[in-house]
C-alpha positions as CSV (number, residue, x, y, z in Angstrom):
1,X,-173.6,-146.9,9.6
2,X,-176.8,-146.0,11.4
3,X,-180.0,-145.4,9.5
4,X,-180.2,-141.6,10.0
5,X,-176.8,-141.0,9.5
6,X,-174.8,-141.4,5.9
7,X,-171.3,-140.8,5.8
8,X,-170.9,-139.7,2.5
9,X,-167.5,-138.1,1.9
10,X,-164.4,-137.4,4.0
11,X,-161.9,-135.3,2.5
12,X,-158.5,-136.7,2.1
13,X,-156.7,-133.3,3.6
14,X,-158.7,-132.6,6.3
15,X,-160.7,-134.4,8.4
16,X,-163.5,-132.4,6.7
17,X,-166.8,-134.5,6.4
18,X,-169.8,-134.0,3.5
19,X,-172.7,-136.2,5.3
20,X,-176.6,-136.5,5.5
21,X,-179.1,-136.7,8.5
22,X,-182.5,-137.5,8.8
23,X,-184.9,-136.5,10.9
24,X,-188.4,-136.6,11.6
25,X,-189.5,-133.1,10.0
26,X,-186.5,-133.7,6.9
27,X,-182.9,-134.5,6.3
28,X,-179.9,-132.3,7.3
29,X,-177.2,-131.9,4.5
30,X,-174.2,-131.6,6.2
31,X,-171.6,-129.1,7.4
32,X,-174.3,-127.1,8.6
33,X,-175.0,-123.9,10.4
34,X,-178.3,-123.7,12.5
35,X,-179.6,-120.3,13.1
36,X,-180.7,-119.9,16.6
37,X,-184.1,-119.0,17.8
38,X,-183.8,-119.0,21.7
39,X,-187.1,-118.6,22.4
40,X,-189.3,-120.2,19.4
41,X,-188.0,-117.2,17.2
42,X,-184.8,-116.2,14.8
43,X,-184.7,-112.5,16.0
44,X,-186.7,-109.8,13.3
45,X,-186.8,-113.2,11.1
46,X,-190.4,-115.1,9.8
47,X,-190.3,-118.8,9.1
48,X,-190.6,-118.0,5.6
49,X,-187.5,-115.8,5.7
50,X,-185.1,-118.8,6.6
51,X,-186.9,-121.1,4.2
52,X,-186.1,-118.4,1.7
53,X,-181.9,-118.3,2.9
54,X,-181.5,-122.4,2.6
55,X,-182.4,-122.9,6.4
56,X,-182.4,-126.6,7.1
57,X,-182.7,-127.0,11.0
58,X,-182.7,-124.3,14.1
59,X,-182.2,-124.1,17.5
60,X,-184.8,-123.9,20.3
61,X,-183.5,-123.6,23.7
62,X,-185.2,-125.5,26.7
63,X,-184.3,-123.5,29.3
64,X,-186.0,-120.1,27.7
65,X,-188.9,-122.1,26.5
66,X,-189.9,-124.0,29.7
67,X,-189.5,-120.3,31.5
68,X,-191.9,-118.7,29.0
69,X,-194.5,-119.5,27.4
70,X,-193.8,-123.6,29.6
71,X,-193.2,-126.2,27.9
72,X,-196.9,-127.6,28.8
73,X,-198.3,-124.8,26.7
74,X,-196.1,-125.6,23.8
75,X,-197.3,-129.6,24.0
76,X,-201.1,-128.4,24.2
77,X,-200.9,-126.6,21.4
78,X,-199.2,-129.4,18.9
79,X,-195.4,-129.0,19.9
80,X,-192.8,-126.0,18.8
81,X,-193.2,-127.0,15.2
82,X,-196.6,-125.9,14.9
83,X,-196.6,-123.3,17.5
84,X,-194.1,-120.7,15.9
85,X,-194.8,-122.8,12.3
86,X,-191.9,-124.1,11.3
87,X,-192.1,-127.2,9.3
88,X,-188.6,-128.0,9.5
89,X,-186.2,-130.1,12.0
90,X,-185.6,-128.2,15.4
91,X,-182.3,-129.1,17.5
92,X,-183.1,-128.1,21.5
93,X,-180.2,-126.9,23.3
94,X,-180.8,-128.5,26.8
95,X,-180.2,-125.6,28.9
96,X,-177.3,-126.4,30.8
97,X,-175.2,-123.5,28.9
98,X,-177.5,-120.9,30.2
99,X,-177.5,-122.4,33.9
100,X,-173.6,-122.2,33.7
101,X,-174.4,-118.3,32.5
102,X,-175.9,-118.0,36.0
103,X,-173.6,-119.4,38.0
104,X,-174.7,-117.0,41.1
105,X,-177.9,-118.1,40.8
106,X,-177.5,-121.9,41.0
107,X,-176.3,-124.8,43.1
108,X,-175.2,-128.0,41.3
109,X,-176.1,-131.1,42.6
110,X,-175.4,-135.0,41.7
111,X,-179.1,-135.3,40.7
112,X,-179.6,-131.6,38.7
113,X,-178.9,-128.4,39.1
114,X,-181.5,-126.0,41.1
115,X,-181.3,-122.1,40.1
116,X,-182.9,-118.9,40.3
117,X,-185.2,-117.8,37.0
118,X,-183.1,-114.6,35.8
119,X,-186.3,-112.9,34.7
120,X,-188.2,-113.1,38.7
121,X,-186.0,-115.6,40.8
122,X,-188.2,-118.1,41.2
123,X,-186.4,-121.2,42.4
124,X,-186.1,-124.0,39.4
125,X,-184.9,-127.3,39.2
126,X,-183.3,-129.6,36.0
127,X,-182.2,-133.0,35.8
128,X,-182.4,-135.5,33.2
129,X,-185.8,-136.3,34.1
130,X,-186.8,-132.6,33.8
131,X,-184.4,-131.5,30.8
132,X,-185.7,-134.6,28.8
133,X,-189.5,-134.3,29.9
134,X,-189.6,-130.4,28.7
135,X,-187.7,-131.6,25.1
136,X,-190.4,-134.5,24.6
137,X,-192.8,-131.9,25.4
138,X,-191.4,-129.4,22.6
139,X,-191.3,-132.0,19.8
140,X,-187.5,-132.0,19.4
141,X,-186.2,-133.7,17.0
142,X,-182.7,-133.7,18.3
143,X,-182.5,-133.3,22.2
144,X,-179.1,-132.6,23.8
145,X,-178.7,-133.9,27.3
146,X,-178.4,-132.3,30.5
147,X,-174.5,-131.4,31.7
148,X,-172.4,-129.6,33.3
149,X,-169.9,-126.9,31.4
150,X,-166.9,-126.2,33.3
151,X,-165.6,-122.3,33.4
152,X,-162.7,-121.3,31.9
153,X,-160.0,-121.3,33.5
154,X,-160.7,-124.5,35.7
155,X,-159.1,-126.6,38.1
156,X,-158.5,-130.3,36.6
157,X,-160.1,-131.7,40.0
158,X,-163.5,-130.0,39.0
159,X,-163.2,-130.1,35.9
160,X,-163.2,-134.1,36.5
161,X,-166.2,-134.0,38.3
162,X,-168.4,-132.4,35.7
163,X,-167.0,-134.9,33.4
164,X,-168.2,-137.7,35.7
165,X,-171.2,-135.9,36.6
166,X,-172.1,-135.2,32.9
167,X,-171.8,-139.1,32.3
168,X,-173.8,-139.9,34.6
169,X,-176.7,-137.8,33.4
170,X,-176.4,-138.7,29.9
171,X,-176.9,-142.2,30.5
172,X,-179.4,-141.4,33.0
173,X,-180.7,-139.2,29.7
174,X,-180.6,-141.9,27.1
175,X,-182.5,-144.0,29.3
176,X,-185.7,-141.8,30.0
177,X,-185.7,-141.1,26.2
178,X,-185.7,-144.6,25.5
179,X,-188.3,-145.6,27.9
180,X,-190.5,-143.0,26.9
181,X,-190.7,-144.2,23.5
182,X,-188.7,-140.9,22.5
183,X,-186.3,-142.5,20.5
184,X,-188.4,-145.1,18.9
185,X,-190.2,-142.6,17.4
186,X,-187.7,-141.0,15.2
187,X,-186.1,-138.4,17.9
188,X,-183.0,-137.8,18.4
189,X,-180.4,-137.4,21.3
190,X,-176.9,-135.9,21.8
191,X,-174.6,-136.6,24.2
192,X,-172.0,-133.9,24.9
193,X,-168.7,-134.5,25.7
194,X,-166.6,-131.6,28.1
195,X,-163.3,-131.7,29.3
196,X,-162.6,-128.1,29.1
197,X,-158.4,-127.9,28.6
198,X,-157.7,-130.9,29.6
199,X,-157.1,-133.7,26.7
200,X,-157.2,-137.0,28.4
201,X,-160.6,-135.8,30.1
202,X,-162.1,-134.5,26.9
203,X,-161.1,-138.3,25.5
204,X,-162.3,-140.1,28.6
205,X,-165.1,-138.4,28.4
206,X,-165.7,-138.9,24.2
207,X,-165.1,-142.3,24.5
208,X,-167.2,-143.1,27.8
209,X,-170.4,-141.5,26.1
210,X,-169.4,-143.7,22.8
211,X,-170.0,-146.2,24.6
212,X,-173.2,-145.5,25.0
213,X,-174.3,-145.4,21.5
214,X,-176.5,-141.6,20.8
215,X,-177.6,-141.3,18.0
216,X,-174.7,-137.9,18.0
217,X,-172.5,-136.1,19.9
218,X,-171.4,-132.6,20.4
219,X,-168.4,-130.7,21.6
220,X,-169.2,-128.5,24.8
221,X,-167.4,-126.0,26.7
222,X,-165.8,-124.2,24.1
223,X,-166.1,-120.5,23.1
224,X,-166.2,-119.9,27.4
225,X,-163.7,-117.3,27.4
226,X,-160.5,-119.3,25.8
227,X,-158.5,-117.5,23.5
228,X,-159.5,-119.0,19.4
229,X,-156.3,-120.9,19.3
230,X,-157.2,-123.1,22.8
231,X,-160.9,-123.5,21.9
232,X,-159.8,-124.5,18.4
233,X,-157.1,-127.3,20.1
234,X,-160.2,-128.5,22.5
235,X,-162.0,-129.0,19.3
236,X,-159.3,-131.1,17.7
237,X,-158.6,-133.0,21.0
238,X,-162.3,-134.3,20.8
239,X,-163.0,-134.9,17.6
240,X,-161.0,-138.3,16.9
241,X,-162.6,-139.9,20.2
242,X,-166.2,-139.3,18.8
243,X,-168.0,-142.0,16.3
244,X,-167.2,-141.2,12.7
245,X,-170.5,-142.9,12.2
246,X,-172.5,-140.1,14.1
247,X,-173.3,-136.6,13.7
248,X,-170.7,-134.1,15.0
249,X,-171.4,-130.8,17.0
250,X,-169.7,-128.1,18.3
251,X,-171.8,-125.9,20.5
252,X,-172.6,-122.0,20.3
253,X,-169.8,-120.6,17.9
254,X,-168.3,-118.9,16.0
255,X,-166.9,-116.3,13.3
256,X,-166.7,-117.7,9.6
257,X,-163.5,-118.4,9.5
258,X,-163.3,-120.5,13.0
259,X,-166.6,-122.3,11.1
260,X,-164.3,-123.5,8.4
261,X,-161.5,-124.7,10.8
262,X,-163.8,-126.6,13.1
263,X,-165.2,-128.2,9.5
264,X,-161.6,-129.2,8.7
265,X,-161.3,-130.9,11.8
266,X,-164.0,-133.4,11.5
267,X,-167.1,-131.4,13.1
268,X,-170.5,-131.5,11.0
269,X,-173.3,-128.8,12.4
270,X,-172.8,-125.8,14.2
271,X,-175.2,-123.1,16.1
272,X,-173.9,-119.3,17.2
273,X,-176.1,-116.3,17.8
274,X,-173.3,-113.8,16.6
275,X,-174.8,-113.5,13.1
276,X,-178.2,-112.5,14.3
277,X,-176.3,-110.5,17.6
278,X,-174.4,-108.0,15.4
279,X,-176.7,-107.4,12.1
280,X,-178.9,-105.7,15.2
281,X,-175.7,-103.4,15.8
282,X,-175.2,-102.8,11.9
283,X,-171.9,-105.2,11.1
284,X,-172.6,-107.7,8.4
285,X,-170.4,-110.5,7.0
286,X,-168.6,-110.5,3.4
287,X,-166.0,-112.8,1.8
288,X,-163.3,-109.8,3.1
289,X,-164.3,-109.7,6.9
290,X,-166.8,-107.9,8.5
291,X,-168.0,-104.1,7.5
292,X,-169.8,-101.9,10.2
293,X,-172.4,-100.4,8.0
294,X,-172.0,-97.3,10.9
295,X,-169.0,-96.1,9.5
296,X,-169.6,-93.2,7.7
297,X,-167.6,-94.0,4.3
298,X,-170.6,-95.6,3.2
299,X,-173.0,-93.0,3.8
300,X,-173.3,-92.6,-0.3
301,X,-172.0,-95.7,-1.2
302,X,-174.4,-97.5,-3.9
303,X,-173.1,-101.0,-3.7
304,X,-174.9,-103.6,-2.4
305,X,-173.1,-105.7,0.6
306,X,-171.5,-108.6,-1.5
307,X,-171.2,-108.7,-5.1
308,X,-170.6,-111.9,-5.7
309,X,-169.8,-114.8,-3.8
310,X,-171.4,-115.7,-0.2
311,X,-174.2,-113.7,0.6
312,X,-174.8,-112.2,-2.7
313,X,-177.7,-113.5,-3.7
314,X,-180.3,-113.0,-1.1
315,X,-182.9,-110.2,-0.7
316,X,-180.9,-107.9,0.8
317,X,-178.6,-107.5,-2.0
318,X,-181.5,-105.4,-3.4
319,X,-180.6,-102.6,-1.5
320,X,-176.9,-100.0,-1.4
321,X,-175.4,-100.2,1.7
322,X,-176.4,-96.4,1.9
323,X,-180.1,-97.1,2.1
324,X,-178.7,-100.2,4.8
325,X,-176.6,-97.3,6.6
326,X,-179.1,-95.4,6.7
327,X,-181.9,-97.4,8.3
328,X,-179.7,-99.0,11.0
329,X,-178.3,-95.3,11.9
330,X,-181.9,-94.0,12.2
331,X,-182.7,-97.2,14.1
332,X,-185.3,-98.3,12.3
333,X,-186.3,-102.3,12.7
334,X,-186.5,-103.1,9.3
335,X,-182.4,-103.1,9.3
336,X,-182.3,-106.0,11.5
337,X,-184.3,-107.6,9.3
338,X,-182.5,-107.2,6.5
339,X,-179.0,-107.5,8.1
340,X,-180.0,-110.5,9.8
341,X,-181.2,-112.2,6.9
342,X,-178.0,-111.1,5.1
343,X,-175.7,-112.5,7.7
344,X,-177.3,-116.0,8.3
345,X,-177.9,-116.1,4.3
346,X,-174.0,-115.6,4.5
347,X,-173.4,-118.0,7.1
348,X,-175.4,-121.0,5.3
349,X,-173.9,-119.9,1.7
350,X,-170.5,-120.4,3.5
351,X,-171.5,-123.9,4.6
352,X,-173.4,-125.1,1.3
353,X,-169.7,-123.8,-0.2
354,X,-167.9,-126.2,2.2
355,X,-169.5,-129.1,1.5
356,X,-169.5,-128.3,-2.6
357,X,-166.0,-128.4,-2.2
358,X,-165.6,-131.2,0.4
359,X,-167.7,-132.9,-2.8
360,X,-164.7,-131.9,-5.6
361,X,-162.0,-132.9,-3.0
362,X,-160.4,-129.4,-2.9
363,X,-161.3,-128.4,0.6
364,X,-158.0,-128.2,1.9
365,X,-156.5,-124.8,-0.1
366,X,-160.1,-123.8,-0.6
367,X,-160.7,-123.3,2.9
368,X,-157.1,-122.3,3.6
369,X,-157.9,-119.6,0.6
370,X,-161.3,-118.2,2.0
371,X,-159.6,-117.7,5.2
372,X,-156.6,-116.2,4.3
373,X,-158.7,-113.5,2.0
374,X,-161.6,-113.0,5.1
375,X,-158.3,-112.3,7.5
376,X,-156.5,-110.2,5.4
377,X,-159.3,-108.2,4.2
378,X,-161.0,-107.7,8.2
379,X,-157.2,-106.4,8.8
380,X,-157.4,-103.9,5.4
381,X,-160.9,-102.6,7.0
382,X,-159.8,-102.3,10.8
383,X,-157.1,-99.9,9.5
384,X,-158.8,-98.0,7.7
């Protein structure tokens, strides 16, 4: 087992995993969720906020940071951690989500990908050399590598090719970090394994970047545009093929109960901006599916969100979902503040209850439970 990784229980169920990682700014208890902060900032959130919800590690993006403020600014001024001062570990998403996003804007090439800048179309450039030089100058302390995310749907023939293609820069990847000193130093890397659909692609590739040895690994090209049940099979089509001894990723999703799944299959930390996205819009997350505080039952109601159980305990809870209601009718900014730190407090309750009962050896009809409940009560408020 490597040093920054403990493998501490696997449920005998599932493939549900209760582990611990270390990094340079702390250790990671794992399953975890990581709220994202695209561009050095949780949205309406303070550092202290998400010390206050059980955040362990968030997510930075490279692409967004190296557009604005530059990633040269950021190292000048003592790395991400002490520019937006946050004390904790920070995971950098490498960017190569977002230039998939602009795929009218950018031409992929064996060596990188050049692209437009969506905010004044300034012509851009990133390879490995560029994706790992703008992380080193962030601070990471886990960098993901540069690839290439096929679309969904997508011809096997391509979708080969950005297997291949992604290999290649990983290694190329893993080598600059390791000449650098990157990795010596504590830091992390992730490699990222795509496939899209295809099965014997998403194992060729999970098993060629094995080989390799990162220090972890992460499911891309999921949550594209598949239906659930695909991007769930893509998920469980990857997972056996990646080290049990290394951290496990899936990339940029997804509702609770898709969370809980994913956990069952084997996958350790996960990042989505939905819980941030929709407390902005007024729906918040309880143990019986989402409520859209907009509706105008709860105009008068007194109750607070969640009365017990995920999500119950943070500051929020102070307040009726009438006072809630209200603010995020009259649009005022304090309710995505207090929505967002309700839905991410839900979101890391959910995962601190995963690995409690990944601990007692009950996740199987625990999870199965939660589900069924979240499901059937989302389908009791839809109706109504």
């Amino acid at each position: 087992m490597p040093d920054h990784f403990q493998l501490l229980k696997t449920d005998t169920v599932t493939a549900a995993r209760r582990a611990r990682l270390q990094t340079r700014h702390g250790t990671i208890e794992t399953p975890i969720f990581m709220p994202v902060g695209t561009q050095g900032t949780v949205k309406s959130l303070t550092p202290t906020h998400l010390k206050e919800i059980g955040a362990q590690i968030i997510l930075g993006n490279t692409y967004h940071l190296n557009l604005r403020p530059g990633s040269e600014l950021v190292r000048d001024l003592g790395g991400l951690h002490k520019f937006m001062d946050w004390d904790g570990p920070i995971l950098t998403d490498s960017g190569g989500f977002q230039v998939f996003s602009l795929a009218k804007l950018r031409d992929i090439r064996d060596d990188g990908v050049a692209f437009q800048s969506h905010l004044d179309g300034k012509k851009l450039f990133l390879g490995p050399k560029e994706v790992m030089g703008i992380q080193q100058n962030l601070g990471s302390d886990i960098a993901m590598v540069i690839d290439e995310c096929p679309p969904w749907p997508c011809e096997r023939d391509a979708c080969a090719k950005a297997v291949a293609r992604s290999y290649q820069w990983a290694g190329q990847c893993k080598q600059i970090a390791t000449d650098s000193g990157f990795l010596a130093n504590g830091h992390h890397v992730f490699a990222i394994v795509q496939g899209s659909t295809f099965d014997d692609l998403r194992r060729e590739a999970a098993e060629s970047l094995a080989a390799l040895d990162f220090p972890g690994y992460a499911v891309g090209g999921v949550s594209v545009g598949e239906p659930e049940p695909e991007m769930l099979k893509q998920v469980a089509a990857t997972t056996p093929f990646m080290p049990a001894d290394k951290p496990r990723y899936t990339m940029g999703l997804g509702t609770p109960p898709q969370l809980l799944k994913m956990v069952a299959l084997g996958v350790d930390m996960f990042d989505c901006v939905l819980p941030s996205r929709v407390a902005r819009n007024g729906l918040v997350f309880t143990p019986d599916g989402p409520m859209n505080l907009r509706n105008e039952k709860y105009r008068t109601d007194a109750k607070p969100i969640v009365e017990s159980g995920e999500g119950s305990g943070n500051y929020t809870a102070r307040f009726s979902r009438a006072y809630l209601r209200h603010l995020t009718v009259a649009g005022e900014i304090l309710s995505c503040t207090l929505l967002t730190l309700h839905n991410l407090s839900f979101y890391l309750d959910l995962m601190a209850s995963a690995r409690a009962h990944i601990e007692t050896g009950d996740y199987g009809p625990w999870h199965r439970a939660w589900i069924q409940r979240y499901e059937t009560g989302a389908a009791a408020r839809l109706a109504n």
